[in-house]
N, C-alpha and C positions, 0 to 999 in steps of 0.2 A: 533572317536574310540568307537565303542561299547562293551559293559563290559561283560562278561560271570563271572560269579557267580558258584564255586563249594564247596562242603561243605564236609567232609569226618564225617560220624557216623561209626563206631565199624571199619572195616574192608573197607567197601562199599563206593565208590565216585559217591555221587549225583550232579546233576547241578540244584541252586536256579532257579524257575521260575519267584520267588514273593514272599513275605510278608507280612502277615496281623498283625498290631501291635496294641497292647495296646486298646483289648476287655476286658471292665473292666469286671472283677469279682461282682458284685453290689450285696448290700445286701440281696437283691432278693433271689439271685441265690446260697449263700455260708451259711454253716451249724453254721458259727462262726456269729451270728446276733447280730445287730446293733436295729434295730428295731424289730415289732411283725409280727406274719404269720412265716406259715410253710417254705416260700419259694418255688420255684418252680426249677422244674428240666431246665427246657430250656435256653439255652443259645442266651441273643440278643447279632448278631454280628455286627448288623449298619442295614443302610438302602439300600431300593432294589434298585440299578442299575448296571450299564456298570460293573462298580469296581465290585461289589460281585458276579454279576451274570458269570463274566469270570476269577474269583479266583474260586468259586465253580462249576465250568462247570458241574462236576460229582460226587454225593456224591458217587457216588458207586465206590470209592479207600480206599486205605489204610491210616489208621488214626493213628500214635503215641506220644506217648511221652518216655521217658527217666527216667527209675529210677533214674541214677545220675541227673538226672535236679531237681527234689523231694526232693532228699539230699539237693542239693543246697540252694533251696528255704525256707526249714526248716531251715535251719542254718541260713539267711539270717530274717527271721520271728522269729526268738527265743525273742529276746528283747521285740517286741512286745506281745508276748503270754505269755511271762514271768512276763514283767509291764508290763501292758495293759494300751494304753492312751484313748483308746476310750470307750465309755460305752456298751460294747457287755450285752446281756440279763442274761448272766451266767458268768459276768467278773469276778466273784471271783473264776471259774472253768480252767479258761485257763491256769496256768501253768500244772495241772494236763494234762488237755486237748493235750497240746504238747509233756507230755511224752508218753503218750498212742497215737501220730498218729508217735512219731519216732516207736513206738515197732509195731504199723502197719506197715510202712515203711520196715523196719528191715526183715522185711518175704517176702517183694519181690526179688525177684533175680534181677541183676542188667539186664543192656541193655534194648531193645524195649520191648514198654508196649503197641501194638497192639489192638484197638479196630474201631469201626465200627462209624460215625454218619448219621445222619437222620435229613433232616427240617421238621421243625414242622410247622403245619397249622396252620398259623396266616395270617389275613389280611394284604398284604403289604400297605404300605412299609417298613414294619419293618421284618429283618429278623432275626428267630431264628431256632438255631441247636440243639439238644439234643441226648443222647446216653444210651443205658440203661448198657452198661461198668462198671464195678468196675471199670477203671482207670478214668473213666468221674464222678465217686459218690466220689473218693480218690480226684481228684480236689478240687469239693465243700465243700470236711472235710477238706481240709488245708486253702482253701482262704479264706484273709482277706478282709472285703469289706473297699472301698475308696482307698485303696493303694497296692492291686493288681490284676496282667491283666493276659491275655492272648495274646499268640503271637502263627501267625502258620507259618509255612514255606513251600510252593508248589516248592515241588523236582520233577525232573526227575530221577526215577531210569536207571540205565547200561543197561536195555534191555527196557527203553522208558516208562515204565508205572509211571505213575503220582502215587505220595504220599503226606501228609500232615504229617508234624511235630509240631506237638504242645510243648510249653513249659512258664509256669507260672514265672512270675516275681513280684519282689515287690520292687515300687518304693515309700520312703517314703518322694520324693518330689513331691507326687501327684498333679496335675492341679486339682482334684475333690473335696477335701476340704483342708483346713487351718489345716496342720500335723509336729507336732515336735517328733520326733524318741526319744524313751525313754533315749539311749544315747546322744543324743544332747543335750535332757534337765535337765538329772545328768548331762554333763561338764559344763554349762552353771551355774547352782548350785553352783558345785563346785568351779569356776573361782568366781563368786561374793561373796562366803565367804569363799574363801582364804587370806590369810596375803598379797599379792601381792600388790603393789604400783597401785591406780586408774587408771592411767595412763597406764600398763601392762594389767590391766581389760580388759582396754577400748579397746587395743590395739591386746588384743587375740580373743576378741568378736566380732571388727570390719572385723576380718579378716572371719570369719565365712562366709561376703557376699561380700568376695574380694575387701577391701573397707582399707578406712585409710591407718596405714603407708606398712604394707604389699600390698596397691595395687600401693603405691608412688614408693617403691625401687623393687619389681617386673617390673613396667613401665618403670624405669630406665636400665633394661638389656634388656625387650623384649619391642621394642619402636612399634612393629605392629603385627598383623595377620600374622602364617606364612603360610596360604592358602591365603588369599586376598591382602596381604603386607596393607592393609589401615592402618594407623599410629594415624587416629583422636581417644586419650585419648576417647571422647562422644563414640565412638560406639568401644570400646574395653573392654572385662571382663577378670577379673586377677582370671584365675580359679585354682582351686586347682588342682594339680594331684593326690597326696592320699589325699582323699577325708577328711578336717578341723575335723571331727569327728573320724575319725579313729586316726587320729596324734597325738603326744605330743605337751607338749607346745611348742617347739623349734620348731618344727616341721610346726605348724601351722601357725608362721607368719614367718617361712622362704622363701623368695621370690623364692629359689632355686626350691622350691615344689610347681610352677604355670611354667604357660603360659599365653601371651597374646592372646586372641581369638576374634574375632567378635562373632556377637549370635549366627548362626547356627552352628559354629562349637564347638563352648561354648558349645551348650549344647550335639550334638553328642557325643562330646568329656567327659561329666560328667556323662549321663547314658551308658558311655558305648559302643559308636557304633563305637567310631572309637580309635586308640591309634595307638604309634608310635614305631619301632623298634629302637636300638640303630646306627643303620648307617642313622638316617632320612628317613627309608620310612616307608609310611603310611600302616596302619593295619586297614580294612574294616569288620564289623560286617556281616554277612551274613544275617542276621536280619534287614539290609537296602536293599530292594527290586534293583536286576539288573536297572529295569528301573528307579530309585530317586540313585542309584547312577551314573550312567549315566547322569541324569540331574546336579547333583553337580560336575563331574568331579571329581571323590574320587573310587580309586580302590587299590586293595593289589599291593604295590608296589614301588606304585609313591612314586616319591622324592619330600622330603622338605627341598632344600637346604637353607630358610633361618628359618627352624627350630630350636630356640635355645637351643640347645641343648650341655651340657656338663657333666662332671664324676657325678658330684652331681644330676643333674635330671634326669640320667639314673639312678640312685639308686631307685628315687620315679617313675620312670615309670616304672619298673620291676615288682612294686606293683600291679601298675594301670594293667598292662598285664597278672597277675594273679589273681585279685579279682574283678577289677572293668570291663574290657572288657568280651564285650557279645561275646565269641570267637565258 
């Protein structure tokens, strides 16, 4: 079965070609600095081969991003700009700093944010792109370096011509450094000098990494993957569905608000790229390329009839389908 991928923006049904994910933002490149230097305008987006060179076949298309994707990601970065956990050059400027990029924000009209890019000469095989855009310079004033990226998406428009969709994310479970989101580490605070019984501590903390007794009575309803059925405890994570930090206490070590998963869908399933409807079928990010969903066998649709699923964990995937999936 081969997969066809289509994506609806404003009005217009385009078909995904492809997806390029998770082009970090690096301190380099973003105006909110970590380290010293001016930074530079260009963006690296990996290295030269096969992959980039037939994702970018022709810079000369159409390049967008999404006002409301900007909102999103603002809202999404507030904690961090508000407490700041890392040592940015002007970290006693950022909350300031976030008010004055929503009242930037705030003046663009919503829908597509249409600009133009260009690679830049650099010796490969390192490739970078750059744009002299206000929506390419409004990037680099919102990104944060280590914890967020870049994602584009290669559409077919309705009369065939190729487009790029771009849109910023921020994941403050980054692979690139060792990162605790500022609310994680007020509840985390707060949970250890609380009145609470140690035991209650221990038992809302451990659950943070799907572990102790919330991964015991979790295992006890969902005994396996419900994409691979594998059942070995060793290679299954008791993931949240609204995500430990957003939850109450109740909330947090309620087994009702997981799933049992193997790793890949673990983690699909935590940033975002995949989630479930309430009659068991599966919900596909467009943001996972036609061709790697095709390789996993994962499309809008499919049934998961041994998805565990009942009243209660429709309640928390409702969540998971409006804040946490990449829709």
């Amino acid at each position: 079965m081969f997969i066809i991928v289509e994506y609806r923006i404003g009005g217009t049904k385009y078909e995904v070609i492809d997806a390029l994910n998770n082009i970090t933002l690096a301190d380099s490149f973003v105006k909110n600095k970590i380290g010293s230097g001016h930074g530079e305008a260009k963006l690296y987006v990996g290295q030269y081969n096969d992959r980039y060179t037939t994702f970018f076949d022709n810079l000369n298309r159409e390049f967008f991003f999404l006002k409301e994707d900007f909102d999103k990601y603002m809202l999404d970065a507030k904690d961090e700009f508000k407490d700041p956990q890392q040592e940015y050059v002007n970290k006693e400027d950022m909350p300031q700093r976030y008010d004055e990029l929503i009242e930037l924000l705030n003046s663009y009209d919503n829908g597509l944010m249409k600009f133009e890019m260009y690679r830049k000469d650099v010796q490969p095989p390192r490739v970078y792109l750059q744009s002299d855009s206000e929506y390419y310079t409004l990037m680099r004033e919102v990104g944060i370096p280590n914890i967020s990226y870049l994602s584009i998406m290669k559409l077919k428009k309705p009369n065939g011509k190729i487009a790029y969709y771009c849109r910023i994310f921020l994941d403050y479970n980054s692979d690139i450094v060792p990162y605790e989101s500022p609310m994680e580490h007020e509840q985390e605070e707060e949970i250890l000098s609380s009145d609470l019984t140690e035991r209650r501590k221990h038992n809302l903390l451990d659950a943070r990494q799907g572990q102790g007794e919330y991964r015991r009575k979790l295992l006890e309803e969902c005994h396996y993957c419900p994409f691979t059925l594998v059942n070995d405890e060793r290679l299954l994570i008791a993931s949240h569905i609204k995500p430990w930090v957003k939850s109450n206490e109740r909330e947090k070590v309620d087994p009702k608000n997981g799933f049992a998963l193997t790793p890949t869908y673990d983690k699909l399933f935590d940033q975002g790229y995949i989630t479930f409807n309430s009659d068991k079928t599966l919900r596909v990010s467009p943001w996972i390329s036609p061709m790697n969903q095709n390789r996993l066998q994962i499309y809008d649709g499919k049934v998961l009839n041994q998805l565990q699923l009942d009243e209660k964990r429709e309640k928390y995937l409702k969540y998971h389908r409006e804040h946490i999936y990449k829709g």
